[in-house]
N, C-alpha and C positions, 0 to 999 in steps of 0.2 A: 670299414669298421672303425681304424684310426682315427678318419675323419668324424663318424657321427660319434665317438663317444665323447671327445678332442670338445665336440660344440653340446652335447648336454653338460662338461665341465665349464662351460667357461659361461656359458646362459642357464647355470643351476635354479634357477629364482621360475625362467620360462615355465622351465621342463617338470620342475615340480607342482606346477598348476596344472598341466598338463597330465599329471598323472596322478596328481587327487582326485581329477575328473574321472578319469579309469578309477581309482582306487573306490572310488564310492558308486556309480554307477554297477562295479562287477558286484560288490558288498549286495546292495539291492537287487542285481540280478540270481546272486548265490542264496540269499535267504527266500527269495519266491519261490525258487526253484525244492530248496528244503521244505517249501510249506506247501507249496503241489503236492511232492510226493508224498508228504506225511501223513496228508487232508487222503491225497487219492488211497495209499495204504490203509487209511483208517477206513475208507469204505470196502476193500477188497480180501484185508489180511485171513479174515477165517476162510472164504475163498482160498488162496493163492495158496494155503498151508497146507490145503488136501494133495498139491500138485496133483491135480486130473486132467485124466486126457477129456472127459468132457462129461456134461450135466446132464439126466434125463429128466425133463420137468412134462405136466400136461399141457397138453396144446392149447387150453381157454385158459393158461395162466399168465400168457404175457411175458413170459422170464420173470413172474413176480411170484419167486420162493414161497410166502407165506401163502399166496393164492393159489398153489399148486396144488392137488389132490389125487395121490393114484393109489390104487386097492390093493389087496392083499393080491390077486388077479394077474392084475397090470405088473407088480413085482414077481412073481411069479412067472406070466410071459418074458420077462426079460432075463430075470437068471436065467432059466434055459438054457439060453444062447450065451450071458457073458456073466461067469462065475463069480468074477468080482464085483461085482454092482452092488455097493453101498448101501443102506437107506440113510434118509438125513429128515428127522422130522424139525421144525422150527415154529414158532408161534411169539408174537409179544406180550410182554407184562408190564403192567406199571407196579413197582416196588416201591414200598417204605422203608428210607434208609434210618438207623438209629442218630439220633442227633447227637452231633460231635460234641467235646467235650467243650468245656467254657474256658479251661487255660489254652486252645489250641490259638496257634501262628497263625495255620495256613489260609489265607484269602479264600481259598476255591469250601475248606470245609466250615469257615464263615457265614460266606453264601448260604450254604446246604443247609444251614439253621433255620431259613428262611423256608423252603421249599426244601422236602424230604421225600418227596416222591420222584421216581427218576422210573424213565419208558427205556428197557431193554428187550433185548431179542434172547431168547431160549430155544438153546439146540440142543436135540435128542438125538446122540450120536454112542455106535458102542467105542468105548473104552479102549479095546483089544485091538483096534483096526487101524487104519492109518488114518482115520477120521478125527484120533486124539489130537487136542488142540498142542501145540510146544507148549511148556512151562517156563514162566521165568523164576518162580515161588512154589514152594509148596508138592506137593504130590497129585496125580491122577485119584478119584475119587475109588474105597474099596469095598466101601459099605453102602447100604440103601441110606437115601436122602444125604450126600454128598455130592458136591459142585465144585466144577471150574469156575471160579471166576473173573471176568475183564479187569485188568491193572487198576482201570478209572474207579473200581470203585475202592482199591487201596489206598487213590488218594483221597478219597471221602474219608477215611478214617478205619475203614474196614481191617480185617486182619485174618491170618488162617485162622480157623477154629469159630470164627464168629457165625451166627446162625443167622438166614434172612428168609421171612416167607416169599412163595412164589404164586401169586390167586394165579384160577385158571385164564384163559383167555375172557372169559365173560365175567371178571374181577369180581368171582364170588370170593368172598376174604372169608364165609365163616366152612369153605372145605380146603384152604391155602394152605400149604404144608411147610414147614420149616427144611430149610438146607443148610445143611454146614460147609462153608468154604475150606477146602484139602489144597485148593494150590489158586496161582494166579496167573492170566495168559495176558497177550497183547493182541489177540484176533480179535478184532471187532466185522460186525457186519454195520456197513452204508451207515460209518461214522457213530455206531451206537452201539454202548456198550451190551456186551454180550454173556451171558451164561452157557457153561455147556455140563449136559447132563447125562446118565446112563438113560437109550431110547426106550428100553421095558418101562421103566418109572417116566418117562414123561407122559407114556400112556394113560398110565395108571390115574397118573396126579394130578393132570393139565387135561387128559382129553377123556377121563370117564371110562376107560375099557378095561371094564370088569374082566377080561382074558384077551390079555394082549398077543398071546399067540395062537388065539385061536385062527381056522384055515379057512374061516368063512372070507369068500369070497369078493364079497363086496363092502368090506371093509377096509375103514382107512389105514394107510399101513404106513407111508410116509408123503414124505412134502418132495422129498426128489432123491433119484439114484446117482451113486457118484459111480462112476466107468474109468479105471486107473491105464488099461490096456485100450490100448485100439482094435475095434470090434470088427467084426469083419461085414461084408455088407448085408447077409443076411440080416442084419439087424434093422435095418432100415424099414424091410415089410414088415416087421415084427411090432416095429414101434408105428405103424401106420394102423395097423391093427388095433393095437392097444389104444389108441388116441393119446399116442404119448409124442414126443420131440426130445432130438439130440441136439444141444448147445455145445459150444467148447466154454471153456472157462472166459474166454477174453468175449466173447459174443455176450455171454451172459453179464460179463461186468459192464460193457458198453452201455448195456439195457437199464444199468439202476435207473435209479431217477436222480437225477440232479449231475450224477459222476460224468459224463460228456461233457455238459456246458462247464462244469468247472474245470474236467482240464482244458479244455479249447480257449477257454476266461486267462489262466493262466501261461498257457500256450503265450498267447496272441500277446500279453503283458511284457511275459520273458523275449519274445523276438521281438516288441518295438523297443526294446531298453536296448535292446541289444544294437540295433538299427540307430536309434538315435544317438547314442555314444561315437559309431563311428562315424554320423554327420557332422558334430562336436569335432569329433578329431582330423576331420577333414577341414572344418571350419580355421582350428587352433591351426594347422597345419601351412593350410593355404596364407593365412594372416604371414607367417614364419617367413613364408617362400618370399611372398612377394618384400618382404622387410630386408629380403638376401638377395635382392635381382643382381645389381651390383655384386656382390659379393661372386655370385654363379656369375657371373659375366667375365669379370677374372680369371675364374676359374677356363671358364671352358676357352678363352684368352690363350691362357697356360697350356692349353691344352689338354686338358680332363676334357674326359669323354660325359658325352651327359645321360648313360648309363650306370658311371662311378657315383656318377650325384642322386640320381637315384635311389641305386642300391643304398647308398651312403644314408637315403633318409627313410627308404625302406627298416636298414638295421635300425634306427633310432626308432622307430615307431614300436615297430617290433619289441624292442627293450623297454622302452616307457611302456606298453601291456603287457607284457610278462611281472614288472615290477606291478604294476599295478592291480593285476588279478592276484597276485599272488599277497597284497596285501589284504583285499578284497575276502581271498577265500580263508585267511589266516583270524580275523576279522568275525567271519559267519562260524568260525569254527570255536571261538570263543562266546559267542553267542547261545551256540548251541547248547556248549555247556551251563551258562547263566540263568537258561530259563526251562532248564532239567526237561520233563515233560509233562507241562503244564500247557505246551500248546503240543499239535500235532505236528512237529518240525522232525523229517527223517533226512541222513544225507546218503545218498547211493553213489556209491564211487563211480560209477559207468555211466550214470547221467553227471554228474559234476561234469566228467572227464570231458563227455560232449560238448555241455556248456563253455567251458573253457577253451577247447577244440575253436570253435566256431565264435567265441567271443574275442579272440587271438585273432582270427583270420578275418574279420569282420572289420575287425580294427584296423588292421595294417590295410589289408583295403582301402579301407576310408581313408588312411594317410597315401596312398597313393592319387588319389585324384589330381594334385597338383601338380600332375608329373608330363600330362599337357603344356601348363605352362613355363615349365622348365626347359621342357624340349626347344620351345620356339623362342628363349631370349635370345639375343641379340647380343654378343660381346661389347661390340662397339657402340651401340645404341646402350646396354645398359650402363657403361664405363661413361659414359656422357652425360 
């Protein structure tokens, strides 16, 4: 250790190229990484927030929530069996947001001057159940035509107390009902801002049912059951019956549409940064070696072992990526701050941790390759 730090002092000018190259490569691997999760988060958060042990949607839905359809019936056959089963109705709308005012700053409610129409999703969920969305603003809704609203549209200019119609799904606007926004969440669905509402009134307002709790049978009753307990297998003929299916939650986020290829997209980005950095430092590495033949020839002359020499440029490697990442993540972390949330940039300590884990050890790796050639100098041949 004497030795490697002894030579990042005295070749200060090398070592610090050497570990810009880490210090900006980790930076680029830390922000992808925040913009995964945040992109992936923004498609799963109303998801993830029910924490369920799993989804019952119909079987000709595909895992596609809004295409899902099971009856008063089909709800029915499954309480039976599992007492907590949820309903979740959902449906889209496209809204007119009020145009922001003319003294505003903000770029994003600039834009929205332009275009004031914005397509969200609307969920019909009760209140009282663990189906409430978290709040970050505001209150859970107390009164009829009260709404949860998604953060996104705070940064539109929105605010609690502001009122927004909601047409129904076949955007008839002249039976669209005004809501008043009581709070603000961060759960979106599949990256698009979300409303969420008491289920009796979304019956009522969105899908026309004149008696939402009536027992008729064959009536639509929601889009999908949420299952918090694990059910026992009885359930399985039950839901074969019914023409219903269990999902877990992670089967179901798999299913969105687009949410796969973009983390696999992002994936594949974060491991060749990661990969090419340590070919870079293998590259810088090797150049080093062979610049020091001589130098190791002396050495191992003297009689150092050429395991000390090693180790010796193992520790330095090592230390140039730790300084390095650690600039890297010090860097993303000021970042983060700078550009508030205007993109969908989240940081998860346990995936960082990994990143770094494996951007650490990927590294030193890669500065070990040279260690072939190490092995096989020649005292007397290099000294010559």
């Amino acid at each position: 250790m004497f030795l490697a730090l002894r030579e990042i002092r005295h070749s200060a000018s090398r070592f610090i190229l050497i570990t810009t190259v880490i210090f900006l490569v980790s930076y680029l691997v830390y922000f992808l990484t925040g913009l995964a999760y945040g992109l992936a988060s923004s498609y799963t958060e109303a998801i993830r927030n029910w924490q369920a042990h799993s989804l019952i949607v119909s079987k000709t839905s595909n895992y596609n929530l809004v295409g899902s359809r099971i009856t008063n019936a089909q709800v029915e056959a499954v309480t039976n069996e599992v007492s907590d089963a949820l309903p979740v109705l959902v449906t889209t709308v496209v809204v007119t947001l009020p145009n922001p005012s003319t003294d505003t700053t903000d770029s994003e409610a600039t834009a929205e001057k332009k275009d004031t129409r914005k397509n969200a999703f609307v969920f019909g969920i009760d209140f009282d159940t663990k189906l409430a969305p978290p709040l970050v603003e505001g209150e859970l809704p107390a009164n009829k035509f009260e709404m949860v609203a998604d953060i996104d549209f705070k940064k539109r200019g929105l605010k609690i107390g502001d009122v927004l119609e909601l047409p129904n799904p076949q955007d008839n606007a002249e039976v669209a009902a005004s809501w008043k926004i009581t709070g603000f969440t961060k759960a979106k669905f599949t990256a698009t801002p979300t409303f969420f509402i008491p289920a009796t009134e979304f019956k009522e307002e969105l899908l026309f049912i004149e008696n939402p709790q009536t027992a008729q049978a064959d009536l639509f009753a929601a889009n999908a059951l949420i299952v918090f307990a694990e059910p026992d297998a009885k359930l399985a003929s039950v839901l074969t019956e019914a023409e219903l299916e269990r999902v877990t939650p992670d089967e179901f986020i798999d299913n969105l549409p687009g949410y796969r290829a973009q983390i696999l997209t992002f994936g594949m980005m974060i491991g060749s940064l990661i990969g090419i950095t340590a070919l870079v430092l293998s590259i810088f590495i090797y150049v080093l070696t062979v610049q020091k033949r001589q130098i190791f020839g002396i050495m191992k002359a003297q009689g150092i072992s050429t395991a000390y020499i090693i180790r010796g440029g193992a520790i330095q490697t090592f230390t140039l990526s730790v300084v390095g990442v650690s600039l890297g993540f010090g860097a993303v972390i000021l970042t983060s701050l700078l550009i508030g949330n205007n993109i969908p940039f989240k940081i998860e300590p346990t995936l960082y941790a990994a990143v770094t884990a494996g951007f650490i050890f990927f590294t030193v790796l890669g500065g070990l390759i040279p260690t072939r050639m190490i092995s096989r100098i020649d005292p007397i041949e290099a000294i010559n």
